[in-house]
C-alpha positions in Angstrom: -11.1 -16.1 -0.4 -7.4 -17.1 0.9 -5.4 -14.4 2.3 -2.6 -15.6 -0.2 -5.8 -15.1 -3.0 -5.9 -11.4 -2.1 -2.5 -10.1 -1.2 -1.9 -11.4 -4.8 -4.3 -9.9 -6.4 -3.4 -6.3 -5.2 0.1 -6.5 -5.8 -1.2 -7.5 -9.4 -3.2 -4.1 -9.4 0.2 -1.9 -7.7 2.2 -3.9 -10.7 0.1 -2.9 -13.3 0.0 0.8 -12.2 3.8 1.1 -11.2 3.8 0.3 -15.1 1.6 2.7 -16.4 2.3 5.7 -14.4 6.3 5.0 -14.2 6.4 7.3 -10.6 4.6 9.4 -8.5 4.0 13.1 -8.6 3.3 16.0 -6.2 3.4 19.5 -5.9 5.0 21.4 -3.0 5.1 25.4 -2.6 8.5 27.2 -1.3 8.4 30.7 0.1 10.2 32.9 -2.4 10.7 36.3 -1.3 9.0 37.1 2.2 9.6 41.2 3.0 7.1 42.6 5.4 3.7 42.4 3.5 4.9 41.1 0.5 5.5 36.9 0.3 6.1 35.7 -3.0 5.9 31.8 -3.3 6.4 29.3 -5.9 5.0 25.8 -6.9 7.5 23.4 -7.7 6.4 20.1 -9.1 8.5 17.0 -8.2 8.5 13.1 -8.8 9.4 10.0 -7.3 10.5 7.7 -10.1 9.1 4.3 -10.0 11.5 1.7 -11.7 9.6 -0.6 -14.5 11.8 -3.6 -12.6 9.6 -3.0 -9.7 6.3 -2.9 -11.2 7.2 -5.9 -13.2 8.2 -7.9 -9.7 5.0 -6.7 -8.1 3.3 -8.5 -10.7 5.2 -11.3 -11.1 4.6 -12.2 -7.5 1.1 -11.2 -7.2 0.2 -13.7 -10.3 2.8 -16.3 -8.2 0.7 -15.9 -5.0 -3.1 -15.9 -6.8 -1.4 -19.2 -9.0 -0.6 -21.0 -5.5 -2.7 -19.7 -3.1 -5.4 -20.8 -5.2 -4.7 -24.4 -5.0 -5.4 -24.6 -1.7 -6.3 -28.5 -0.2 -8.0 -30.2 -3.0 -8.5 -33.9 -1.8 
């Protein structure tokens, strides 16, 4: 398989979950109250946002790669 083949099928896969999952979660904890023995913390959630624009180029291009790296030299 062409290089071109490959790197077009991933971004395929990354468009096609940057359109599902619309960004990326994770959870950090933050030290809340921290007196002698006694730490409180908290878990805060937060999440990157993933523009559908971006998902949609990722695919765009990947299907644009697989498309012409997959003509290759036919003689």
């Amino acid at each position: 398989m062409k290089p071109a083949v490959v790197i077009g099928i991933l971004l395929i896969v990354l468009g096609i979950v940057a359109l599902s999952y619309q960004g990326i979660t994770y959870t950090t904890r933050e030290k809340i109250v921290d007196i002698g023995p006694i730490e409180a913390t908290a878990e805060k959630e937060k999440t990157i946002p993933l523009p559908p624009i971006l998902g949609g180029l990722a695919f765009v291009s990947g299907v644009i790669l697989v498309l012409v790296g997959g003509r290759g030299d036919r003689r």
